[in-house]
C-alpha positions as CSV (number, residue, x, y, z in Angstrom):
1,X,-83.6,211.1,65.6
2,X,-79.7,210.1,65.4
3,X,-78.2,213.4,65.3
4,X,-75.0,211.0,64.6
5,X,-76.6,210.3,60.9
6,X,-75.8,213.6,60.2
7,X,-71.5,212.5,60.7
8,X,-71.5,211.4,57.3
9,X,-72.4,215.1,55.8
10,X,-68.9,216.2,53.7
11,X,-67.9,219.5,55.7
12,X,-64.5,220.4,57.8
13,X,-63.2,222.1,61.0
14,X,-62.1,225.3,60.9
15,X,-60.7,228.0,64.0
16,X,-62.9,230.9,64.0
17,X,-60.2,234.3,64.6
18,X,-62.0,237.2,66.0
19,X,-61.4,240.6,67.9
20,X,-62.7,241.1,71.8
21,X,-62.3,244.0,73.8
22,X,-59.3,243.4,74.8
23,X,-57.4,240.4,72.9
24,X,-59.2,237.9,70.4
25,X,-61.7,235.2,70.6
26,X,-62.5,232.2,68.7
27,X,-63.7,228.8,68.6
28,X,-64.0,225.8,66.4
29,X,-66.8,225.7,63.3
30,X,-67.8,222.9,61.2
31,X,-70.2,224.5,59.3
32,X,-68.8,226.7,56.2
33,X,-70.0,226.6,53.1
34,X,-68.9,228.6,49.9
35,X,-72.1,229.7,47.7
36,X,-70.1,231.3,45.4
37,X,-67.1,231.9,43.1
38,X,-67.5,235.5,41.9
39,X,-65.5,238.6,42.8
40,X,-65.6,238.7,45.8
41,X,-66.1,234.8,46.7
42,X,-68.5,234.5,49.2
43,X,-69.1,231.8,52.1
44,X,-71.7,231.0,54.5
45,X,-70.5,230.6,58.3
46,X,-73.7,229.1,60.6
47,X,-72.6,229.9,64.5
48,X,-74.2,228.7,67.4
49,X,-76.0,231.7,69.7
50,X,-75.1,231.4,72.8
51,X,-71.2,231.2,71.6
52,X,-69.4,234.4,72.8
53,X,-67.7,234.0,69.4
54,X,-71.3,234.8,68.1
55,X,-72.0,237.8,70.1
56,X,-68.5,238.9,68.8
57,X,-68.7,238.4,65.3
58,X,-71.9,240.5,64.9
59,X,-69.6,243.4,66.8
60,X,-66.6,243.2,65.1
61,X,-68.3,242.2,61.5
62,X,-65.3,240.8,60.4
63,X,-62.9,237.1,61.3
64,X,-60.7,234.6,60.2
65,X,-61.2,231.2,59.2
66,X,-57.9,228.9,60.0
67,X,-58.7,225.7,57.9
68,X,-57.4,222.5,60.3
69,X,-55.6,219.4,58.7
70,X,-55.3,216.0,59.3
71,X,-52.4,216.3,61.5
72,X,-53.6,218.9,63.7
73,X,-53.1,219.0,67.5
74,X,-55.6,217.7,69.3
75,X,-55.4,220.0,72.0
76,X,-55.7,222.8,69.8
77,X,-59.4,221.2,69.1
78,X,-60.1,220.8,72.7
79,X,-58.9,224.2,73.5
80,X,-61.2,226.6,71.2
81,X,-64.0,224.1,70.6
82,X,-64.7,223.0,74.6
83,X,-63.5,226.1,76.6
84,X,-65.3,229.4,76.7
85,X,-63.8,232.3,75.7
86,X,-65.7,234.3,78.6
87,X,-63.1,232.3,80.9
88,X,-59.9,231.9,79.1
89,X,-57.7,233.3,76.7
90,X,-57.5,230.6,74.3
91,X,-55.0,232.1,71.8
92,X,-52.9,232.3,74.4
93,X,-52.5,228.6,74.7
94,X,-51.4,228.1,71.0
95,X,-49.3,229.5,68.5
96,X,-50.5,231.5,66.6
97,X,-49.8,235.0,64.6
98,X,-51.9,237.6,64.0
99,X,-52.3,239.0,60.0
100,X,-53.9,242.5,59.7
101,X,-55.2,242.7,63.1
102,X,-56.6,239.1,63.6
103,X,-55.6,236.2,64.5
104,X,-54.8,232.5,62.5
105,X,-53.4,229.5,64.1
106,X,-49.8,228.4,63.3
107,X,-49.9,225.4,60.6
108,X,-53.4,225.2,59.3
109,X,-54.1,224.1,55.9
110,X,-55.2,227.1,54.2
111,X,-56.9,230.8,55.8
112,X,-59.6,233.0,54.8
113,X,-60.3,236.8,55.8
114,X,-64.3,237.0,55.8
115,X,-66.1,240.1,56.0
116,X,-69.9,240.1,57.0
117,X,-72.6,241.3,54.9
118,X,-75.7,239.9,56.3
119,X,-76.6,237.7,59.4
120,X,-79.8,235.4,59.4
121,X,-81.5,234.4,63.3
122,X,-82.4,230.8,63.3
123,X,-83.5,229.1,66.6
124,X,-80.0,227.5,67.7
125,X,-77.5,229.6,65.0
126,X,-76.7,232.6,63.1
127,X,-75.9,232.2,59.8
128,X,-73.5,234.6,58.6
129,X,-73.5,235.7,55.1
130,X,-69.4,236.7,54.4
131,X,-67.8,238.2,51.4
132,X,-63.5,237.1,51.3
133,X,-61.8,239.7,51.0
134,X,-58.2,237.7,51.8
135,X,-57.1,234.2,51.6
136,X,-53.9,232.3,51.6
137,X,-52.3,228.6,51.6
138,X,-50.9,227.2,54.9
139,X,-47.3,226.5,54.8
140,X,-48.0,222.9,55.9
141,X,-48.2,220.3,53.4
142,X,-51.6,218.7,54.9
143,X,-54.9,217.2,54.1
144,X,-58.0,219.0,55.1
145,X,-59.5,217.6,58.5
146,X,-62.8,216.5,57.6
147,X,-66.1,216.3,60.4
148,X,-66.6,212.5,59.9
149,X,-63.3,212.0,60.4
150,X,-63.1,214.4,63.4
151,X,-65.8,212.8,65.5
152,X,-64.2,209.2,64.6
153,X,-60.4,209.5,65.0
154,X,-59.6,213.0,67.1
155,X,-62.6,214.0,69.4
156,X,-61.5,211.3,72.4
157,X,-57.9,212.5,72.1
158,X,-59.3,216.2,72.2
159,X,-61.2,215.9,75.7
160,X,-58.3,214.0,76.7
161,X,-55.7,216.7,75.7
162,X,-57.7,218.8,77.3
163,X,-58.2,217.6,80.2
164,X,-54.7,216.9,80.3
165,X,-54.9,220.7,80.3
166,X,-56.4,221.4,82.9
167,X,-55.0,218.9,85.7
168,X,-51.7,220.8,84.9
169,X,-52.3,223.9,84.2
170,X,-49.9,223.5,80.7
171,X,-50.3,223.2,77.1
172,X,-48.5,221.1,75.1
173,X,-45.0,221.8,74.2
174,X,-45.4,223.0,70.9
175,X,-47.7,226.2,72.7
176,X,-46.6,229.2,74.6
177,X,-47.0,228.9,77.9
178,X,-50.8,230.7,78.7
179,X,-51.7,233.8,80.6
180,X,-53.2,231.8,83.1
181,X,-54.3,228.5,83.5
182,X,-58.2,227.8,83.6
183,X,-61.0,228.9,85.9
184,X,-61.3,227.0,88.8
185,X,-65.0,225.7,89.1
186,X,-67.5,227.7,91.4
187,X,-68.1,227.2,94.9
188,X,-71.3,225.5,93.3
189,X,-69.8,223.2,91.5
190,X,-67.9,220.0,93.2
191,X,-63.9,220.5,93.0
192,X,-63.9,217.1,90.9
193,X,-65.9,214.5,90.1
194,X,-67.3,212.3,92.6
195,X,-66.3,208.5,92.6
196,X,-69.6,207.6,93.7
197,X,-72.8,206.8,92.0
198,X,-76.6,206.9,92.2
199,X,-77.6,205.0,90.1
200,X,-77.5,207.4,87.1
201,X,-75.3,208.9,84.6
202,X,-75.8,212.0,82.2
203,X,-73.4,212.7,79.2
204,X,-72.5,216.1,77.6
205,X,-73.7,216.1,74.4
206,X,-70.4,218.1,73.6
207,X,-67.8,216.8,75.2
208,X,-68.6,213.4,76.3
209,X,-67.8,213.8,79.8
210,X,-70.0,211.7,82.3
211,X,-71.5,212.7,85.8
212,X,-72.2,209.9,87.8
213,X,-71.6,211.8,91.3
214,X,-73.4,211.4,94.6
215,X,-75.5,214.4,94.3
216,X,-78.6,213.5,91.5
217,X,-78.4,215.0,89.0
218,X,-81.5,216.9,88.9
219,X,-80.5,218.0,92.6
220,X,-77.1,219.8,91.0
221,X,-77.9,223.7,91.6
222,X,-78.9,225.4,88.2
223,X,-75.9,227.4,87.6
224,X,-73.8,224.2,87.7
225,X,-71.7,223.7,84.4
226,X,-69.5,220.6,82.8
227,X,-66.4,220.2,84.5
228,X,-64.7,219.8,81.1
229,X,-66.2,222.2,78.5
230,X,-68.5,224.6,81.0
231,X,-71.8,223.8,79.2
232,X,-75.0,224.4,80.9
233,X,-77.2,221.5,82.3
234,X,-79.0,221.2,79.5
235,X,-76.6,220.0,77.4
236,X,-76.6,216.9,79.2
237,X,-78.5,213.4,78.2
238,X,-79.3,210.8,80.8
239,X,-77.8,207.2,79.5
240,X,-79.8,204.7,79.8
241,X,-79.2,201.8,82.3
């Protein structure tokens, strides 16, 4: 199968806005779908499991949707769809304001309050049934961003912003300076990536980052993550020679 087929499928990016224990979480969505028009209108959010942002939407019952544009920041991207929010504050890192208790990113297209009324388990996501009870235009004249047009013009620039990130411990000028800069990888996992190869490389499948290190990669220790985005082994593909 070429999962990249599926590219071509109409749908945007939104920020995901949701309450923690202590703070807010959030990360980016692509898959939204309004089912209906009535009173109240009614959309379909479908969330990945093992997210955090999953766990805490079935909590809290309740989010925002900040619809991105065209001329969104990369970094802004990189920062809630390849960090996790069990390791960083990642509103923090942006501006932002926060509308009736939650959360919406400074100069997206349009926003949405959702409130959930029924969550269906599938294998990978949750699909969350959601009733709008709020919704407003952006203040930024701006096109939506769409998927396609996310994987082919702004998801190079996102790694790189946010890697960028992470070498200095700043985000961009246009942010607020973060709480604190990002985890520093475990004693398990090398400090950076080694120069060296073995003759193979693996790929996250969502970030694009390559290991092609010293250590095979099937001899990296289980809990080892992606130095970029923090995803599990699993995530990786080997590239063929």
């Amino acid at each position: 199968m070429d999962k990249t087929a599926l590219y071509q499928l109409t749908h945007g990016v939104y920020i995901v806005g949701v309450k923690m224990e202590k703070g807010f979480g959030g990360c980016v969505v692509d898959a939204v779908a309004q089912i209906t028009s009535g009173e109240p209108p009614v959309l379909i959010l479908s969330s990945m499991r093992k997210n955090l942002t999953n766990t805490l939407i079935k909590e809290a019952g309740e989010f925002t949707l900040s619809v991105l544009g065209e001329t969104v920041d990369p970094f802004a991207v990189g920062n809630f769809g390849l960090r996790s929010g069990r390791e960083a504050d990642k509103w923090a890192c942006v501006p932002h304001r926060v509308k009736d208790g939650l959360p919406t990113l400074d100069g997206a297209v349009a926003y949405a309050r959702c409130r959930v009324t029924e969550a269906r388990e599938f294998p990978t996501h949750t699909a969350f049934f959601c009733e709008v009870v709020d919704a407003w235009k952006g203040e930024k004249p701006d096109r939506p961003l769409i998927y396609g047009d996310y994987q082919k013009n702004m998801r190079d620039a996102a790694v790189a912003a946010l890697r960028k990130f992470a070498a200095s411990s700043s985000a961009p000028a246009s942010a607020p300076s973060p709480v604190s800069a990002p985890s520093a990888p475990s004693p398990a996992q090398p400090a950076s990536p080694p120069q060296t190869a073995q003759g193979e490389k693996w790929r996250c499948e969502i970030c694009g980052y390559v290991y092609d290190g010293d250590i095979p990669f099937s001899q990296l220790p289980a809990d080892w993550t992606c130095l970029v985005c923090g995803v599990a082994k699993d995530q990786f593909e080997k590239i063929a020679d």
